[in-house]
FIGUSE-279746 format. One line per 8 residues: number of its first residue (from 1); for each residue x negated, y, z of C-alpha. Coordinates in Angstrom, 3 decimals, always signed. Example, Ala and Ser with C-alpha at 12.3 -4.5 7.8 and 13.67 -1.06 7.14 Angstrom:
2
1) -12.300,-4.500,+7.800; -13.670,-1.060,+7.140
! end
This chain:
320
1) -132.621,+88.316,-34.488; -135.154,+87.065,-31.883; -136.687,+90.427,-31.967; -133.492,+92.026,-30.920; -132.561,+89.329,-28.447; -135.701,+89.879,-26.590; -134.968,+93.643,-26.474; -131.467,+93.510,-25.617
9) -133.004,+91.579,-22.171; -135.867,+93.789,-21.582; -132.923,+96.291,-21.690; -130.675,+94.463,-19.026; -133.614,+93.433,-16.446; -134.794,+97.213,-17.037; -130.985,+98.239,-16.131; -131.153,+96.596,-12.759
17) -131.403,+98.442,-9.425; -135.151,+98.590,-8.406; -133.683,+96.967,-4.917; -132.242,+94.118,-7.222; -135.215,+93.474,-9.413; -137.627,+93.346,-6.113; -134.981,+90.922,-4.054; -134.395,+88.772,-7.288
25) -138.264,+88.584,-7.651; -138.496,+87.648,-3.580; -135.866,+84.904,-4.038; -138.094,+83.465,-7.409; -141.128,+83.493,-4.615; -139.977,+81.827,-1.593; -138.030,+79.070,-4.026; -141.082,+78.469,-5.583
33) -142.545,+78.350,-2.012; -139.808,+75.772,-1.074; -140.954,+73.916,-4.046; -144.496,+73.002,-3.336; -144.167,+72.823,+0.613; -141.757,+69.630,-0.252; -143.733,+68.463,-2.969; -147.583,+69.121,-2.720
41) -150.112,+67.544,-1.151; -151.769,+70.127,+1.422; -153.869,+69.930,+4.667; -153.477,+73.680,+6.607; -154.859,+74.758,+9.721; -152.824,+78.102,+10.756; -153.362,+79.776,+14.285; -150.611,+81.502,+15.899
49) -151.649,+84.777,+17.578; -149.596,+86.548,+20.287; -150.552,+90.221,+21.517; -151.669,+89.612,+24.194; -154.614,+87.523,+22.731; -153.200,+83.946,+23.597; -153.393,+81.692,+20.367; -152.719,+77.981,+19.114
57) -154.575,+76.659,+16.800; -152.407,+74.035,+14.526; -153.720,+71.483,+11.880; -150.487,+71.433,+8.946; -150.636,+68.024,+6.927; -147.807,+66.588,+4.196; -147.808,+64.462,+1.548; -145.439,+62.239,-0.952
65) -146.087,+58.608,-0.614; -144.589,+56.301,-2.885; -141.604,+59.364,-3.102; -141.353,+59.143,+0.633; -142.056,+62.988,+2.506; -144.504,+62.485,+5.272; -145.751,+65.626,+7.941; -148.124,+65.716,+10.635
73) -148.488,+68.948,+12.781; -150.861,+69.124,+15.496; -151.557,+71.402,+18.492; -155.794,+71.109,+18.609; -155.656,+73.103,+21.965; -155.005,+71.715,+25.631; -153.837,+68.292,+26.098; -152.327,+68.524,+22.928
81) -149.405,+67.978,+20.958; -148.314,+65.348,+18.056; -145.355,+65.534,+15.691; -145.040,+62.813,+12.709; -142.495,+62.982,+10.230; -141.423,+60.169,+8.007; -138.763,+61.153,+5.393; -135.928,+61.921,+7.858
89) -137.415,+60.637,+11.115; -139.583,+62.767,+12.925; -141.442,+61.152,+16.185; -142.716,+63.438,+18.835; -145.773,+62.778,+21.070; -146.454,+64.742,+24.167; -148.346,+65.114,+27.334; -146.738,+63.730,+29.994
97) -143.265,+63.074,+27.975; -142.465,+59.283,+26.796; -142.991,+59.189,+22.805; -138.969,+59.359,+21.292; -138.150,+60.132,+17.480; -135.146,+61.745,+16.504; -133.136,+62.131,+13.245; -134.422,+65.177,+11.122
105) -135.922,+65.917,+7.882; -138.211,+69.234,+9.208; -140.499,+69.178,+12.128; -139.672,+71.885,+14.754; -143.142,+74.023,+14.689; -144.082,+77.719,+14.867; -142.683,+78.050,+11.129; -139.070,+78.850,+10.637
113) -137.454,+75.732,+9.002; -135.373,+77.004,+7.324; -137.887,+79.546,+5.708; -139.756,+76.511,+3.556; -136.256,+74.325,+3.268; -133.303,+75.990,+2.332; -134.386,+79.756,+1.790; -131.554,+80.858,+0.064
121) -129.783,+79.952,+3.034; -131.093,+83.358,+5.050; -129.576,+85.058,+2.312; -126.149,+86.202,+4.520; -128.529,+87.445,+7.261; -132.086,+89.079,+5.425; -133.035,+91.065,+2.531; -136.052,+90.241,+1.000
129) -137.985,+92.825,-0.816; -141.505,+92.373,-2.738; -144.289,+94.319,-2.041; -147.421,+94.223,-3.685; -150.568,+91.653,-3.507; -153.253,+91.504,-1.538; -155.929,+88.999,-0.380; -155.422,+86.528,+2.791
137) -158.255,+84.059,+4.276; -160.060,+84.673,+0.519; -157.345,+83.856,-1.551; -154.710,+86.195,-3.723; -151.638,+86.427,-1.958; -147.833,+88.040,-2.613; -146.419,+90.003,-0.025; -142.961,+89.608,+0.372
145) -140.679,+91.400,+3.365; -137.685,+90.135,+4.949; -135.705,+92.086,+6.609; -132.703,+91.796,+9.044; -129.427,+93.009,+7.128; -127.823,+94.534,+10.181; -131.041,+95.783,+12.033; -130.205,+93.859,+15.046
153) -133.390,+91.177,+14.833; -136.896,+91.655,+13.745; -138.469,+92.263,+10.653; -141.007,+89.665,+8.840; -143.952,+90.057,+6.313; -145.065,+86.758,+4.916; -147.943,+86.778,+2.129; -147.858,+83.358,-0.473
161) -150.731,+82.201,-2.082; -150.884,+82.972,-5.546; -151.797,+79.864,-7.035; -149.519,+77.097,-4.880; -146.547,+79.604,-2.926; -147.940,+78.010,-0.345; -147.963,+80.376,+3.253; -151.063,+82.184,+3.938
169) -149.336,+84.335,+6.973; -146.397,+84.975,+8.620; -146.427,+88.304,+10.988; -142.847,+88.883,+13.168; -142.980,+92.821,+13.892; -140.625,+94.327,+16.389; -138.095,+97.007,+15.896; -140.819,+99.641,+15.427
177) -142.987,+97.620,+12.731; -145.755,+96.578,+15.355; -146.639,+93.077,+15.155; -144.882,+90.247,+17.824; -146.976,+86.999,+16.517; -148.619,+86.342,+13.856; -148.954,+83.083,+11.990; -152.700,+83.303,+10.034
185) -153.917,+80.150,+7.773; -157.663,+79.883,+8.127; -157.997,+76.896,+5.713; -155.791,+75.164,+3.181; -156.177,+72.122,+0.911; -154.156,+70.842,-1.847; -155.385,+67.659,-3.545; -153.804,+65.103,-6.149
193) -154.056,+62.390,-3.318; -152.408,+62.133,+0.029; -154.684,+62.655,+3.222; -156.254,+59.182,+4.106; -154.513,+60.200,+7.849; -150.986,+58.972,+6.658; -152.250,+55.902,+5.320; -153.204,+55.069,+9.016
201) -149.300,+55.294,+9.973; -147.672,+52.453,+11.386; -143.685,+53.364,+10.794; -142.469,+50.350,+12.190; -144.439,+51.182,+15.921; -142.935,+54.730,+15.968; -140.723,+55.042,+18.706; -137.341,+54.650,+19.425
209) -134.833,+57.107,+17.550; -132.532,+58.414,+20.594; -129.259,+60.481,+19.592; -128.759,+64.060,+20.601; -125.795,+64.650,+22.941; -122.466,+66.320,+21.065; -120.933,+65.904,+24.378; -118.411,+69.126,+24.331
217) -116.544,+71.071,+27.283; -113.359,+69.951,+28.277; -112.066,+72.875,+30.047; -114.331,+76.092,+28.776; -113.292,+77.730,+25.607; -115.794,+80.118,+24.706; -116.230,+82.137,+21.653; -118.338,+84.890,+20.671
225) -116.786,+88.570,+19.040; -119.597,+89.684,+17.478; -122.558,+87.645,+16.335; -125.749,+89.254,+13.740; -125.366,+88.752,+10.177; -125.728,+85.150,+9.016; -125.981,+83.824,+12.842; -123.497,+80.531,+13.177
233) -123.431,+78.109,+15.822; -125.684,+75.394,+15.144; -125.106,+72.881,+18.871; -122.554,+73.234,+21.802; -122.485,+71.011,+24.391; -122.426,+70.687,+28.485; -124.342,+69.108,+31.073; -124.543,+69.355,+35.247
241) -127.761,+71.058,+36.588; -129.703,+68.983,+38.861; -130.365,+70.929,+41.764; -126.817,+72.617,+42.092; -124.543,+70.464,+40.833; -122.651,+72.808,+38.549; -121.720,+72.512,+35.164; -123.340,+74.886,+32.527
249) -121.767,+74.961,+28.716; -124.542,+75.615,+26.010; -124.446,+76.412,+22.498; -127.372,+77.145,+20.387; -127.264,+79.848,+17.357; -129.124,+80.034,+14.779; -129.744,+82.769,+11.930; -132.195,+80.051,+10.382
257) -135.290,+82.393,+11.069; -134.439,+82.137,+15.060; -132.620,+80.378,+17.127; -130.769,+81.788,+19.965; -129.908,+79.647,+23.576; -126.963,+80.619,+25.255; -125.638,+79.147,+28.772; -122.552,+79.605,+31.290
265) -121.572,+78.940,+34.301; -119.449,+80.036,+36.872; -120.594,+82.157,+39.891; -119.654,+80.612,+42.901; -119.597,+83.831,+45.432; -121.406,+87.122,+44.885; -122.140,+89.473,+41.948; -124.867,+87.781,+38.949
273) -127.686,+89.320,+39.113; -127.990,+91.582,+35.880; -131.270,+91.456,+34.295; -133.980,+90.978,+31.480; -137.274,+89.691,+31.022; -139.278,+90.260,+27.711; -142.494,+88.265,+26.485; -143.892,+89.110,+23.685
281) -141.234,+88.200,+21.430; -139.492,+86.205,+23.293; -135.962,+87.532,+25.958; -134.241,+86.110,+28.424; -131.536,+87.973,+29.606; -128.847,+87.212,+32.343; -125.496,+89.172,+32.313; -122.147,+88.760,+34.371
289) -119.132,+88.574,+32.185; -115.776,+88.256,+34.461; -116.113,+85.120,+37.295; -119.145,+83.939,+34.634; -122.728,+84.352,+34.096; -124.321,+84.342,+30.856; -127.842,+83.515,+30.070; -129.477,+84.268,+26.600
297) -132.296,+83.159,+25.677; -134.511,+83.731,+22.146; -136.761,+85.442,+19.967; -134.691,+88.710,+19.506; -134.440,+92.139,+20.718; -132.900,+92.874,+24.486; -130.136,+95.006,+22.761; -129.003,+92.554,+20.433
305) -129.079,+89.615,+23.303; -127.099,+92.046,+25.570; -124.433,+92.509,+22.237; -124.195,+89.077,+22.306; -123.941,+88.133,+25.522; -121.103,+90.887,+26.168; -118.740,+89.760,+23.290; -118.281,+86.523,+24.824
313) -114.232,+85.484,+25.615; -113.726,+83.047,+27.876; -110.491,+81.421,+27.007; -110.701,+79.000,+30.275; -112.566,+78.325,+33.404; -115.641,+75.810,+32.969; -115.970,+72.924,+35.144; -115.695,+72.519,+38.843
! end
């Protein structure tokens, strides 16, 4: 009977799809990867590489205390950059910027968060797709690909160490496969014990926790016709621009591998000037839809931030 209960599941798993087999396998990776980023102990150091030859160098630390999730990411270059996370408080420390903490359980870095949280969560927007293994910064390493359903964003190869899930690299490659960035680890530790570095935080001298504004438009009703697969709104809100005066609604989209800025405001005399600007990955693009213009700004193609930007309807006037 066992005998013909293993064969009668060889037969099924050998019935699936190839496409089916590789995306279940994918999914088994990057939960497992989900896994050990919450759980394990790890110092990384990761450099992100743009092609142009600009790079960051980051040191990556996290660790369970008495149950409790703790992060540190650092920036190593310039005058630096410090972001502590204590279970759902994350405290932010930057040059020239009083220290705040807000409410979060992920710190905002060059890794998607939602990638290492809630990967099944990209599900309605990627395919993943195993490839093969390889070896990254002398380790074994599976190569998975993620892909954008739709073909409207960019592709992603990521490569997991064997041993932990943990990331090894991250490459975003543009519509034609060549790379955009490139996230490469150059060291990684997991140990039983936490760093000695978060035994050295002082949670009760973090700063403040301040409250993001949910302020929302009065008089603008804005919606968008067409969105990529899996994109939602994530943040809408308002606020006056300094120099000008004028009000400018905002919402902020997010697929959970990017997220996606998008502003209005109302032209006061004269034609918006039509227009976009590409850096390496990221695009800002400017577009005039009726008495409006539209800014969009993120890491995603110019065609897809023009689709975007032109399926706008504007129910009502903005502010005055």
């Amino acid at each position: 009977m066992g005998c013909l209960r293993a064969l009668m599941l060889l037969l099924l798993v050998v019935g699936l799809p190839l496409s089916a087999q590789q995306e279940d396998g994918a999914k088994a990776w990057l939960d497992r990867m989900a896994w050990s980023l919450r759980n394990l102990n790890y110092q990384i150091s990761f450099v992100l590489l743009y092609p142009n030859g600009d790079f960051e160098p980051y040191t990556w630390r996290h660790a369970l205390v008495n149950g409790k999730e703790m992060e540190h990411l650092s920036l190593l270059n310039g005058p630096g950059r410090e972001i502590v996370r204590v279970a759902d408080q994350v405290s932010y420390f930057e040059p020239n910027v009083p220290p705040y903490s807000l409410s979060s359980n992920v710190i905002n870095g060059p890794i998607p968060a939602e990638l290492f949280r809630e990967p099944s969560s990209l599900a309605q927007g990627y395919d993943f797709v195993m490839v093969g293994t390889s070896r990254v910064s002398g380790r074994l390493a599976q190569q998975l690909r993620i892909v954008s359903k739709d073909k409207s964003r960019y592709g992603y190869n990521l490569w997991l160490d064997k041993q932990t899930a943990l990331i090894l690299r991250l490459d975003m490659l543009n519509m034609q496969g060549e790379p955009l960035e490139q996230i490469q680890v150059t060291s990684m530790e997991v140990n039983e014990e936490p760093d000695d570095y978060f035994s050295r935080i002082e949670t009760e001298k973090m700063p403040q926790q301040i409250a993001l504004s949910s302020t929302r438009s009065q008089e603008a009703d804005w919606q968008f016709g067409w969105l990529p697969a899996g994109m939602t709104e994530v943040r809408r809100g308002v606020h006056r621009l300094p120099l000008t005066g004028q009000w400018v609604d905002y919402m902020m989209l997010s697929d959970g591998m990017v997220d996606v800025s998008v502003y209005l405001q109302k032209i006061d005399s004269g034609p918006a000037e039509n227009g976009w600007l590409q850096q390496g990955s990221n695009t800002l693009l400017s577009l005039q839809v009726g008495q409006m213009e539209v800014t969009v700004v993120g890491k995603l193609p110019p065609q897809t931030a023009s689709s975007i930007a032109k399926s706008i309807n504007i129910a009502a006037s903005t502010h005055d």
